[in-house]
N, C-alpha and C positions, 0 to 999 in steps of 0.2 A: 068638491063642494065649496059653497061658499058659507064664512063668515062673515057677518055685518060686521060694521061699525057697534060696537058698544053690545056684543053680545055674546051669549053661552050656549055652547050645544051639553045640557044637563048629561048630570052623572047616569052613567049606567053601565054595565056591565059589558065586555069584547063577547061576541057569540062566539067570533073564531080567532086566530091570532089576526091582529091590526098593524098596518106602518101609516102613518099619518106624515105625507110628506107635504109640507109646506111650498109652495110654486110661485105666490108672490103676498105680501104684506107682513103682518107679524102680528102675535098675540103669545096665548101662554097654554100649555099643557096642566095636568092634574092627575094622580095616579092615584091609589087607593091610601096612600096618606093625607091626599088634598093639597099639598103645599105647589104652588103657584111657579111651574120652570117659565122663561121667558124661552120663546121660540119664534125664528124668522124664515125669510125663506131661504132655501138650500137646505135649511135641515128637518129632521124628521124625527117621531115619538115612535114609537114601541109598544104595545100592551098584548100581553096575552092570554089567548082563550077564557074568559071566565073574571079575570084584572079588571076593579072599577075604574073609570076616569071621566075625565070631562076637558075639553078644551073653552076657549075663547078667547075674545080680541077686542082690543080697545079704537084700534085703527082701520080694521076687517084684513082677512086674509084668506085666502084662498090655497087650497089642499086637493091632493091627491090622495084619496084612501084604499089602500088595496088589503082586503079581508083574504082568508084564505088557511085550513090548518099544515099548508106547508110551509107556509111563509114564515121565515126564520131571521133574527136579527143578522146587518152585518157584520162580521167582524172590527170593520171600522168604524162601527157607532161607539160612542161610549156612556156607559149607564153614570146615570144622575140620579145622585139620593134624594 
């Protein structure tokens, strides 16, 4: 999917677990505490089954979303409070 320039994909709930991998530009993640991660491409968000969020971008970026309830973090990610 694409994000624009100057925009938000509103809050709302993971129906199944989510990886939101970032492919090219940058913007910023939001998890159900709301605070604002900075994210670029190469790396990727996390939420699962049920975990509010919301993404967006001030420059647009473009993402790979792959839903799924087997889909499991990797080892090599690392959570951000």
């Amino acid at each position: 999917m694409h994000i624009q320039e100057q925009n938000i994909v509103g809050e709302h709930d993971a129906v199944v677990n989510q990886l939101f991998l970032v492919v090219s530009g940058s913007g910023w993640v939001a998890g159900e505490n709301g605070k604002r991660i900075p994210i670029e491409q190469g790396q990727a968000a996390f939420w699962i089954k049920g975990e509010t969020h919301t993404s967006g971008s001030e420059e647009g970026m473009t993402v790979i979303v792959l839903e799924g309830e087997d889909i499991v973090p990797s080892p090599m990610m690392k959570e951000i409070d």
